[in-house]
LUMLUM-367054 format. One record per residue (C-alpha): x, z negated, y; residue in three letters. Coordinates in nm, 2 decimals. Example, Ala and Ser with C-alpha at 12.3 -4.5 7.8 and 13.67 -1.06 7.14 Angstrom:
2
<pt X="1.23" Z="-0.78" Y="-0.45" residu="ALA"/>
<pt X="1.37" Z="-0.71" Y="-0.11" residu="SER"/>
END
This chain:
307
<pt X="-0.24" Z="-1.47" Y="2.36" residu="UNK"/>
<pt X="0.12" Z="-1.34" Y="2.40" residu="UNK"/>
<pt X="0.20" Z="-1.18" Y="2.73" residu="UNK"/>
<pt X="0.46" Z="-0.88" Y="2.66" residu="UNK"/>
<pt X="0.33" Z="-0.54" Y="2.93" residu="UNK"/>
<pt X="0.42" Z="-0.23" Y="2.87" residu="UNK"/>
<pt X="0.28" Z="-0.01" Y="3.19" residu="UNK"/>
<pt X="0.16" Z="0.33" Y="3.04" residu="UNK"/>
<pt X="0.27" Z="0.54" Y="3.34" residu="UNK"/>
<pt X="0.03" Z="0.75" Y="3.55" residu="UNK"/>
<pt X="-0.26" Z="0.58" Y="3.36" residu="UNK"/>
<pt X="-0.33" Z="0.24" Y="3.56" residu="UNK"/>
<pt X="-0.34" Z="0.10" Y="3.15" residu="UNK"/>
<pt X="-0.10" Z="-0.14" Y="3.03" residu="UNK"/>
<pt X="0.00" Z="-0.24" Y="2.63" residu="UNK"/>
<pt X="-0.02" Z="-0.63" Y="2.53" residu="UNK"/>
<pt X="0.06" Z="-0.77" Y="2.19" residu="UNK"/>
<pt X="-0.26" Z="-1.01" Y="2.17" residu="UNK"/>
<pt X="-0.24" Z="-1.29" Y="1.89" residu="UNK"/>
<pt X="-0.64" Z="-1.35" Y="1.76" residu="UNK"/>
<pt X="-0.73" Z="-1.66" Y="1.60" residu="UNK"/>
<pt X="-0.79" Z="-1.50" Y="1.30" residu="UNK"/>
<pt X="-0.42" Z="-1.47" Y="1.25" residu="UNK"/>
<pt X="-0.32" Z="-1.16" Y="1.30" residu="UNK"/>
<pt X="-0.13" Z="-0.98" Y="1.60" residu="UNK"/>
<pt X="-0.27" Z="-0.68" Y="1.77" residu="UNK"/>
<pt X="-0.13" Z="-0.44" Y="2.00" residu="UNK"/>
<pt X="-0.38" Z="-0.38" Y="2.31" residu="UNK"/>
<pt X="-0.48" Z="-0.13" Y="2.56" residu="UNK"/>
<pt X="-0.60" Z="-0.31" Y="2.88" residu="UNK"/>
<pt X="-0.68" Z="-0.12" Y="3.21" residu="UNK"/>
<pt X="-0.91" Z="-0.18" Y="3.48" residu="UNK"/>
<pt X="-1.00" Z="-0.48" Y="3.73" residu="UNK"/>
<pt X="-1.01" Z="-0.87" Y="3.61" residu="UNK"/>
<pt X="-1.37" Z="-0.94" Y="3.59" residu="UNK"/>
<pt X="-1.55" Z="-0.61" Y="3.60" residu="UNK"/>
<pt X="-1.75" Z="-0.60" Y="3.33" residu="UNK"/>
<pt X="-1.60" Z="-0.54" Y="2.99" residu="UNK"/>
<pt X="-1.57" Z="-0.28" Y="2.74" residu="UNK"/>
<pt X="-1.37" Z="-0.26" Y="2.41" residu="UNK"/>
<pt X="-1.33" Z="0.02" Y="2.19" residu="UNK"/>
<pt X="-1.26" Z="0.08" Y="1.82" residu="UNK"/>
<pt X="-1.06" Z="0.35" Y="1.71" residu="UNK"/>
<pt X="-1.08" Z="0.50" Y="1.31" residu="UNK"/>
<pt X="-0.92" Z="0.67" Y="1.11" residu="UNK"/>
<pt X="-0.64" Z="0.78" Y="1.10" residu="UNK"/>
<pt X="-0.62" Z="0.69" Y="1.48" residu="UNK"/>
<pt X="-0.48" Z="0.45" Y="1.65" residu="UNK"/>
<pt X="-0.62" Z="0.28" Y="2.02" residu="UNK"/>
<pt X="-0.46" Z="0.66" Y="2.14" residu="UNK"/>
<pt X="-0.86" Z="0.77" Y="2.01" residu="UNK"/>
<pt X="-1.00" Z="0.68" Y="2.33" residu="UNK"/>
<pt X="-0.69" Z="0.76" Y="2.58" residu="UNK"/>
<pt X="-0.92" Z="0.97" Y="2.79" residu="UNK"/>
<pt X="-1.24" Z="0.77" Y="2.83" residu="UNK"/>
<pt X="-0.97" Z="0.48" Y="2.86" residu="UNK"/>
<pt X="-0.81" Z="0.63" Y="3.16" residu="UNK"/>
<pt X="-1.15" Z="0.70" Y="3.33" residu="UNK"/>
<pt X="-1.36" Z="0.41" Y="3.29" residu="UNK"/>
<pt X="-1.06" Z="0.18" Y="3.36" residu="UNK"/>
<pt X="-1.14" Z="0.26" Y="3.78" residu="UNK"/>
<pt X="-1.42" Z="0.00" Y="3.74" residu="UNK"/>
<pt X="-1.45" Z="-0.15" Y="3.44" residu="UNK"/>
<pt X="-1.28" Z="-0.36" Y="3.24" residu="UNK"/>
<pt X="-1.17" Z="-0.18" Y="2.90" residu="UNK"/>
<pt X="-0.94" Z="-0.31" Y="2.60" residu="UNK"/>
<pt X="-0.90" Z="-0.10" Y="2.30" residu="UNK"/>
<pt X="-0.70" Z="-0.28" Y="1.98" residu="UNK"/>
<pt X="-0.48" Z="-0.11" Y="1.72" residu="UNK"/>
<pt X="-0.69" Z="-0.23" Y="1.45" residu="UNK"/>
<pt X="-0.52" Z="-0.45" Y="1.16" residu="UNK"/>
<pt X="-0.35" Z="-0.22" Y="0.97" residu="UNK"/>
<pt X="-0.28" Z="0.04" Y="1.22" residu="UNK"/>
<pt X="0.02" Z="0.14" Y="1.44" residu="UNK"/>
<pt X="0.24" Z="-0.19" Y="1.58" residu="UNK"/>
<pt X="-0.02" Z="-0.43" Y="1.49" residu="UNK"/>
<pt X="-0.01" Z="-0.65" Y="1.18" residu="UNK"/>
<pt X="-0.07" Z="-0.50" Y="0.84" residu="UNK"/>
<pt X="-0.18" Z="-0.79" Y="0.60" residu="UNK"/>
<pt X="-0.11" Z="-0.65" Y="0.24" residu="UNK"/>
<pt X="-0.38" Z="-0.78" Y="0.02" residu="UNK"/>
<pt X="-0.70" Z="-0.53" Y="0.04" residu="UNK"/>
<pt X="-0.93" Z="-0.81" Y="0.08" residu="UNK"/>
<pt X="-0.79" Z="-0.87" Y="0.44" residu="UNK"/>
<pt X="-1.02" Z="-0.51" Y="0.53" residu="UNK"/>
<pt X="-1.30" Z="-0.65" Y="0.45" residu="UNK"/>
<pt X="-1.60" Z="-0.59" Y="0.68" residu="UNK"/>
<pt X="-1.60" Z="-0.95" Y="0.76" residu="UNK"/>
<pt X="-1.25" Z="-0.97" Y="0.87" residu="UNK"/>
<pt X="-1.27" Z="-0.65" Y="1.05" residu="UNK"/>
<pt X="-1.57" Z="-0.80" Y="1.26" residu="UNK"/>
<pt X="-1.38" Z="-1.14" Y="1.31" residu="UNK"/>
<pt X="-1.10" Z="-0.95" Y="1.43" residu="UNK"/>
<pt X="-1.33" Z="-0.82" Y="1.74" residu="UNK"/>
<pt X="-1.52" Z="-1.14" Y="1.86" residu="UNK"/>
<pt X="-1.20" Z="-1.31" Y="1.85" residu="UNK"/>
<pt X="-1.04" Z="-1.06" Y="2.06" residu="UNK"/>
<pt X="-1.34" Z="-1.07" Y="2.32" residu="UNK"/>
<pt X="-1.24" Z="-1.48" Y="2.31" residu="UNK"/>
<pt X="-0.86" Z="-1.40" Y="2.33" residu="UNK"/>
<pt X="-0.92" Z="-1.13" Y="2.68" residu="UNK"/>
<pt X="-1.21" Z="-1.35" Y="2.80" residu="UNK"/>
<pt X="-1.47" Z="-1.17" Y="2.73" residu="UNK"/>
<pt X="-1.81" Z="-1.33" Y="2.70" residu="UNK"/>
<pt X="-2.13" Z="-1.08" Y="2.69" residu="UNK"/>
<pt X="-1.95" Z="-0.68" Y="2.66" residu="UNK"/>
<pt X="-1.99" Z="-0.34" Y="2.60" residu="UNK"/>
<pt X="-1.87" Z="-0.23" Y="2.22" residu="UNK"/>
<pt X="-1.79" Z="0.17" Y="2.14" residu="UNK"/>
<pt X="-1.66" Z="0.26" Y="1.81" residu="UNK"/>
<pt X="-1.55" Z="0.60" Y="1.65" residu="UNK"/>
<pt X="-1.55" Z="0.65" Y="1.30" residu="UNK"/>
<pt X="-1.41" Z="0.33" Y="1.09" residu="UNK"/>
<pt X="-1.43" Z="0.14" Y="1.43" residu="UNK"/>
<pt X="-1.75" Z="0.25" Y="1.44" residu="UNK"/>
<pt X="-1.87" Z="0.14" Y="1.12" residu="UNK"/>
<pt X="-1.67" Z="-0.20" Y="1.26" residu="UNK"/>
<pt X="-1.87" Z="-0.20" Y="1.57" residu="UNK"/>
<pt X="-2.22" Z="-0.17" Y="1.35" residu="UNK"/>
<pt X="-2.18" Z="-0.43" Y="1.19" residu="UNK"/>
<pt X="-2.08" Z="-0.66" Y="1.47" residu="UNK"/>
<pt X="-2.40" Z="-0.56" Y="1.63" residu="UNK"/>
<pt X="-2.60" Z="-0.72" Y="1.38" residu="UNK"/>
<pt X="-2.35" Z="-1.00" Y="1.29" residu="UNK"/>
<pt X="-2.39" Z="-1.14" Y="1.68" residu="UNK"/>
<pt X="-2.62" Z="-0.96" Y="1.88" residu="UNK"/>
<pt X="-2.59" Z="-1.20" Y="2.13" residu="UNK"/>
<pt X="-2.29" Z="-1.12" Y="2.26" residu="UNK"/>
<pt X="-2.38" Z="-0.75" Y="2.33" residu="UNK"/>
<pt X="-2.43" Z="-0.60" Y="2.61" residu="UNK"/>
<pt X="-2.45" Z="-0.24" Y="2.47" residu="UNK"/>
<pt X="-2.35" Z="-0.08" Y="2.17" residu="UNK"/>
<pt X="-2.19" Z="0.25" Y="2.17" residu="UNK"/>
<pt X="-2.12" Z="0.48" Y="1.89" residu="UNK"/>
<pt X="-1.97" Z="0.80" Y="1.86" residu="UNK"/>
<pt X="-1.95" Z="1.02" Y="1.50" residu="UNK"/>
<pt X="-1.96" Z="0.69" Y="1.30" residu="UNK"/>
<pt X="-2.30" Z="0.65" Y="1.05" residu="UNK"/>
<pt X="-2.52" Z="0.35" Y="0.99" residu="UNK"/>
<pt X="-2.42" Z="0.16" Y="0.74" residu="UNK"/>
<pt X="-2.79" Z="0.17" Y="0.58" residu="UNK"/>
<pt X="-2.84" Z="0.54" Y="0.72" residu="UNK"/>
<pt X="-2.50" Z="0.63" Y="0.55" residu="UNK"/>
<pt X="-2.57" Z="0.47" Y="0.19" residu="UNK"/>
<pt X="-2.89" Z="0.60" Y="0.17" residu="UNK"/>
<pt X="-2.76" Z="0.92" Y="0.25" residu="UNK"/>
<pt X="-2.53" Z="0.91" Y="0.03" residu="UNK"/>
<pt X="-2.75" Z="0.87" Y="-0.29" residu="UNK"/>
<pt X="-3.05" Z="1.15" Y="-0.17" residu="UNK"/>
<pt X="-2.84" Z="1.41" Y="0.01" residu="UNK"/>
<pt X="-2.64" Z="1.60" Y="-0.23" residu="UNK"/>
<pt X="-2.42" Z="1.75" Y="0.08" residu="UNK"/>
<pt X="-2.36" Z="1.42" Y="0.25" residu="UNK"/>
<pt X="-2.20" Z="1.32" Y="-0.11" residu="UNK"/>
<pt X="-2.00" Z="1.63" Y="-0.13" residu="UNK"/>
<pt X="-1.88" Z="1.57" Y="0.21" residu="UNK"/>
<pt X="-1.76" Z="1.19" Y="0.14" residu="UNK"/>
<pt X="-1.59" Z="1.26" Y="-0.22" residu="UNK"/>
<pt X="-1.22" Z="1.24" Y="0.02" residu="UNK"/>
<pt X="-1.32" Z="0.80" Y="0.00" residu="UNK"/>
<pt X="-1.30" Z="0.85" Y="-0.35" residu="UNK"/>
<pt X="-0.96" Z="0.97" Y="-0.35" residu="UNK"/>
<pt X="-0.84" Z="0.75" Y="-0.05" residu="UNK"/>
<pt X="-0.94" Z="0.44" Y="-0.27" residu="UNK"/>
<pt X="-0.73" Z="0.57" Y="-0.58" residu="UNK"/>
<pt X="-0.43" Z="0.27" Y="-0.62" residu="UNK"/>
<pt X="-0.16" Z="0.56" Y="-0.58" residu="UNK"/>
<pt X="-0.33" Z="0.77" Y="-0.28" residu="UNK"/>
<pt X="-0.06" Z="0.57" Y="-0.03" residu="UNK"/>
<pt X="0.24" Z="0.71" Y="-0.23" residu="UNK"/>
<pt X="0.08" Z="1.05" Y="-0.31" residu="UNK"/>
<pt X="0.06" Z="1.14" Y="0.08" residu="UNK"/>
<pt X="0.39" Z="0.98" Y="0.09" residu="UNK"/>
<pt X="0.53" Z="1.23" Y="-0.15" residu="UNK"/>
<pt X="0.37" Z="1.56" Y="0.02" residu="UNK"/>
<pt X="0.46" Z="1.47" Y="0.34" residu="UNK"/>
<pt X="0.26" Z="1.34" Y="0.70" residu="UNK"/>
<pt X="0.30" Z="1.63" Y="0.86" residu="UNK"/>
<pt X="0.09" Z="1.83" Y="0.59" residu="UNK"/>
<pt X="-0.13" Z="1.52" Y="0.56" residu="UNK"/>
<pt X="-0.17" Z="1.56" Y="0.89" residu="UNK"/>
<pt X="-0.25" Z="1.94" Y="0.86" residu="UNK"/>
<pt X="-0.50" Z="1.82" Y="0.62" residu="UNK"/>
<pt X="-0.68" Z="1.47" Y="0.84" residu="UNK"/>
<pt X="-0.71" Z="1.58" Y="1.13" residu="UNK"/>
<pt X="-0.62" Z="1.97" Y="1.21" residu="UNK"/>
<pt X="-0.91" Z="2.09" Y="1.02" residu="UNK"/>
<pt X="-1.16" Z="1.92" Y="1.24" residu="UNK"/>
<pt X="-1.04" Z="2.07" Y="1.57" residu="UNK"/>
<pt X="-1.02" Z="2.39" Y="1.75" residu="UNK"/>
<pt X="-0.70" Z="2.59" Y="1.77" residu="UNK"/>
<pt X="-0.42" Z="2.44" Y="1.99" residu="UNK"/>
<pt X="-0.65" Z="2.11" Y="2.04" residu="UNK"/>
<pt X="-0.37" Z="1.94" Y="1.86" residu="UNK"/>
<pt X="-0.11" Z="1.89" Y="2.05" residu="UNK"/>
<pt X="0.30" Z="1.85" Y="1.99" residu="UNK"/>
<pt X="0.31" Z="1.52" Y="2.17" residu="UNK"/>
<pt X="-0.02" Z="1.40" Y="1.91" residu="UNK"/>
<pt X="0.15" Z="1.49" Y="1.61" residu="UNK"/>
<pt X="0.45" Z="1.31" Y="1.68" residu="UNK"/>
<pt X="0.24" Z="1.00" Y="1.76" residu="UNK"/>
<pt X="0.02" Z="1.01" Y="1.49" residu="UNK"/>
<pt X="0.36" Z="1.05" Y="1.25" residu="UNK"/>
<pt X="0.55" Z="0.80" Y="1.41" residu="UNK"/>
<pt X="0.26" Z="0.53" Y="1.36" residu="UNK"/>
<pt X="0.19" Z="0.69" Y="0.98" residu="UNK"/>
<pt X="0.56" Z="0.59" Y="0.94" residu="UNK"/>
<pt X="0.57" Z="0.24" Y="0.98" residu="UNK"/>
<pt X="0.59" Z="0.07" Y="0.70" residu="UNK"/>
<pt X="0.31" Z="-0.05" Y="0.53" residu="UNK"/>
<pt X="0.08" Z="0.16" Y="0.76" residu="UNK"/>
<pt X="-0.06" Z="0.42" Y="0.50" residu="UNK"/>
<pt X="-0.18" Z="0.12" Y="0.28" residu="UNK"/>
<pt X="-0.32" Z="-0.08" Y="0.49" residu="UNK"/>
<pt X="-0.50" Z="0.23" Y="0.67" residu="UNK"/>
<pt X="-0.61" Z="0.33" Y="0.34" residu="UNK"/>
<pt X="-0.71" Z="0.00" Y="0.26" residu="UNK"/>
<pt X="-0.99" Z="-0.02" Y="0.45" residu="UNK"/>
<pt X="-1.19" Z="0.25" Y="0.20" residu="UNK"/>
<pt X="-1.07" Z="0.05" Y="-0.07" residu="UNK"/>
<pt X="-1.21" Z="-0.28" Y="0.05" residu="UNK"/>
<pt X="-1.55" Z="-0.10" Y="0.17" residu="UNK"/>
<pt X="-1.88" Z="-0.22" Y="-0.01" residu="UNK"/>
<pt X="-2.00" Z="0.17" Y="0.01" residu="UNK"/>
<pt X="-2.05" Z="0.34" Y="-0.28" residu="UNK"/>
<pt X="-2.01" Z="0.70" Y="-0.29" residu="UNK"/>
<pt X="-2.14" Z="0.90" Y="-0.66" residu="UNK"/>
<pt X="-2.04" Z="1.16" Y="-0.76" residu="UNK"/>
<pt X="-2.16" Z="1.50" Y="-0.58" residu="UNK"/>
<pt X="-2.39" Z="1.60" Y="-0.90" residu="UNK"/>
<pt X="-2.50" Z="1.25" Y="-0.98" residu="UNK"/>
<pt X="-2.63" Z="1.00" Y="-0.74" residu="UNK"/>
<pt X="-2.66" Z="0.75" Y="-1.02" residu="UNK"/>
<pt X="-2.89" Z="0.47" Y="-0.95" residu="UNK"/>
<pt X="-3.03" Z="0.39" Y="-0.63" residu="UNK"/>
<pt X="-2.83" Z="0.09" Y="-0.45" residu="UNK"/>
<pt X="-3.02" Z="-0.20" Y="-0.49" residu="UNK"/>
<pt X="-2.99" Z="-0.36" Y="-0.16" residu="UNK"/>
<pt X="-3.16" Z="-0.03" Y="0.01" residu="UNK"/>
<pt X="-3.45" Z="-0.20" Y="-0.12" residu="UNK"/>
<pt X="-3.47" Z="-0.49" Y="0.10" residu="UNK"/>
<pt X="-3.55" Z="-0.55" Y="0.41" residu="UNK"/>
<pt X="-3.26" Z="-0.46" Y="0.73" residu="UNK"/>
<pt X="-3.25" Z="-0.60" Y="1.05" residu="UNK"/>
<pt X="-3.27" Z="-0.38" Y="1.36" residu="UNK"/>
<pt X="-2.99" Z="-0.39" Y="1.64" residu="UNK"/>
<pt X="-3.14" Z="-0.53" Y="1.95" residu="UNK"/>
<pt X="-2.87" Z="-0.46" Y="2.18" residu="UNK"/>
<pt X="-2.93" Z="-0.06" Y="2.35" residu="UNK"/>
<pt X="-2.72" Z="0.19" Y="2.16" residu="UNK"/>
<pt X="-2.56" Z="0.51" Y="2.29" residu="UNK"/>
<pt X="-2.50" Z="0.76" Y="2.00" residu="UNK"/>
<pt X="-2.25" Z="1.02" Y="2.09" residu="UNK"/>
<pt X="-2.24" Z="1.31" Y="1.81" residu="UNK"/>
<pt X="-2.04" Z="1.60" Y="1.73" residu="UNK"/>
<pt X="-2.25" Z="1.81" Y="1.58" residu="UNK"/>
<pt X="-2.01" Z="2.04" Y="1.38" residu="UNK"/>
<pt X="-1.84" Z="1.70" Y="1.20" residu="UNK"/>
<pt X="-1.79" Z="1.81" Y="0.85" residu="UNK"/>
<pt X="-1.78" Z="1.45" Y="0.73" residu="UNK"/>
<pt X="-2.05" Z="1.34" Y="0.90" residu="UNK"/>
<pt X="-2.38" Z="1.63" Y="0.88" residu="UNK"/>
<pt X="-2.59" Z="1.55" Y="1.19" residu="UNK"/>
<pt X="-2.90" Z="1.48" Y="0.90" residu="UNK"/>
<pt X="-2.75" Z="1.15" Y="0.93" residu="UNK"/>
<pt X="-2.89" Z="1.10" Y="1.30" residu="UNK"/>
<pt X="-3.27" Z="1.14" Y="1.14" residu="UNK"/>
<pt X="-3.33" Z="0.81" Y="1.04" residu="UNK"/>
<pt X="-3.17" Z="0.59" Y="1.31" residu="UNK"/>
<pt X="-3.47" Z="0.54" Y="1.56" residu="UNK"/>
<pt X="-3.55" Z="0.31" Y="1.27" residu="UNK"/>
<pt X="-3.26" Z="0.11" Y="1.29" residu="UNK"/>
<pt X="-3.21" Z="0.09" Y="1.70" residu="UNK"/>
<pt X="-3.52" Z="0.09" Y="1.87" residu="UNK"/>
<pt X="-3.36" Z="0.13" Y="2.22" residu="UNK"/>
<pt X="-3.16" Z="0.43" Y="2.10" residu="UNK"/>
<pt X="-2.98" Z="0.70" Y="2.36" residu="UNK"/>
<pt X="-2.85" Z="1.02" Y="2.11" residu="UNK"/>
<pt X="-2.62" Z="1.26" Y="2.29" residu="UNK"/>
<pt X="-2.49" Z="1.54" Y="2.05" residu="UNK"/>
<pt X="-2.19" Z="1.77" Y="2.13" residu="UNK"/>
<pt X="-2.04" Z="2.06" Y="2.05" residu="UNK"/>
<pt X="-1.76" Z="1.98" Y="1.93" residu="UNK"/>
<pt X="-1.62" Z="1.80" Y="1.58" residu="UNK"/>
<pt X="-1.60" Z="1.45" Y="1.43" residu="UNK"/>
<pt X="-1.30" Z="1.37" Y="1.65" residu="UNK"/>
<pt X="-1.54" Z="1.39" Y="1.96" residu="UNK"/>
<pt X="-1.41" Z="1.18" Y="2.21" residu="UNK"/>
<pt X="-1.05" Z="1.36" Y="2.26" residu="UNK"/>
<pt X="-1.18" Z="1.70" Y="2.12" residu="UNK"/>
<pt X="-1.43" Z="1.69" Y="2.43" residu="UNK"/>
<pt X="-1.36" Z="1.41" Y="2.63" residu="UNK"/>
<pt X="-1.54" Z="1.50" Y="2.94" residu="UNK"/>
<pt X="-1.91" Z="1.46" Y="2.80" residu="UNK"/>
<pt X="-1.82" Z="1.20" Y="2.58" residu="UNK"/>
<pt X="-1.70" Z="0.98" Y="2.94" residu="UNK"/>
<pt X="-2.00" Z="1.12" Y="3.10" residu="UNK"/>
<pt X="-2.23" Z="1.02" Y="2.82" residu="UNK"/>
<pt X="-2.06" Z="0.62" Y="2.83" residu="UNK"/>
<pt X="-2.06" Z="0.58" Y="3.19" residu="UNK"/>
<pt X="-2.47" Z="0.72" Y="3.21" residu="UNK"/>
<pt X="-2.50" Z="0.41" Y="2.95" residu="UNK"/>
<pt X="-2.35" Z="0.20" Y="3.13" residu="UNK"/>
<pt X="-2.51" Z="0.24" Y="3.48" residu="UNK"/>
<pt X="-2.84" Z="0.18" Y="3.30" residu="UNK"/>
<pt X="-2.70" Z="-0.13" Y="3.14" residu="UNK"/>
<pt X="-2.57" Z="-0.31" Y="3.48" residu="UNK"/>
END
């Protein structure tokens, strides 16, 4: 692990460029004291570690928290080949962090994409869980399934389609990432939420280059399949077969007025976590800065149960 700080004033955080074993280069939030236990987040799309700034800032008075810029995203590396998002990699990239900060059991919250991440590293190594928390970010065999019965979940998840088209990186090049920023993100929160200082973070890290394709490269390297609204198509084979559970405890946090993401998908998870917490919110699919205070209180409840 490289050792360049950058204090993030007023905050008690600090940025480190950490280098993982799987051979990539992330830039790191780290706050909190050396050996408390440890938490690290994953942000999603089109985020950056920023996603979690407030629960960061909180949670960082007694525990340990460390929340990536995910390959692809912001400063940290942006490998160019779209296998390099795959799920595996994506999942590598987290347990090797934990080894790089010296973390051995921990707490794993995703949103979104680092959600979907922090599913599948759940079942991948539930050993080294402490907890699992998720917020707005489906089941990968809740989400699929979804996606072939429920005609408005399909409807809802026809923007992957696009985002997976070869020229989709150029195309929100050429209109511009301020309007494809008034397209992301502004539709999913309440007048004003968005503030000046966000949108010229969230264009400054769009800017980089390479950034748009390798964010958008993470759709185009996902197993999901999404049909057409009118046409499910086949059912996916693999929904067939047995899937294994999550042992670890899981804290749900759900914006209920997500437009991506209809709340039907929170029916079938008892199935899925048996030791399942769901806290829903009023607010939209970028929940944890949209309204940050229940989404804190909701993690730190969790955790007190968990120590």
């Amino acid at each position: 692990m490289s050792q360049p700080v950058r204090r993030l004033p007023g905050r008690g955080l600090e940025r480190r460029r950490v280098a993982l074993a799987t051979g990539v280069g992330l830039d790191v939030t780290l706050g909190g004291p050396e050996g408390a236990p440890p938490i690290l987040f994953l942000h999603g799309f089109p985020e950056s570690a920023r996603t979690w700034r407030h629960q960061l800032a909180d949670l960082a008075r007694e525990y340990r928290v460390a929340a990536p810029d995910q390959r692809g995203y912001a400063g940290s590396d942006k490998p160019s080949e779209i296998a390099d998002y795959s799920v595996d990699r994506l999942v590598a990239d987290v347990f090797a962090l934990a080894d790089a900060l010296g973390f051995g059991r921990f707490v794993l919250a995703g949103h979104d994409w680092g959600g979907a991440v922090a599913w599948a590293a759940a079942l991948r190594d539930p050993g080294r869980l402490r907890g699992l928390v998720i917020a707005n970010a489906p089941h990968p065999y809740v989400f699929q399934d979804r996606l072939w019965r429920d005609r408005a979940q399909r409807e809802a998840s026809q923007y992957i389609s696009a985002y997976r088209s070869p020229g989709a990186a150029a195309a929100i090049r050429a209109r511009g990432l301020e309007r494809f920023l008034d397209e992301a993100l502004a539709p999913h929160l309440p007048p004003g939420r968005l503030t000046a200082a966000d949108r010229r973070a969230y264009v400054e890290e769009w800017s980089r280059p390479g950034a748009l394709e390798a964010m958008l490269n993470w759709y185009a390297a996902s197993p999901v399949v999404v049909p057409p609204a009118d046409d499910p198509g086949p059912r996916p084979a693999w929904l067939a077969r047995a899937f294994p559970q999550v042992a670890a405890p899981v804290l749900v946090i759900w914006g209920r007025r997500d437009r991506a993401l209809p709340r039907a998908q929170l029916a079938d998870l008892p199935a899925h976590a048996p030791d399942l917490t769901i806290r829903e919110v009023d607010a939209g699919h970028f929940v944890t800065w949209e309204r940050p205070e229940p989404v804190t209180d909701a993690i730190r409840t969790f955790l007190t149960r968990l120590a």
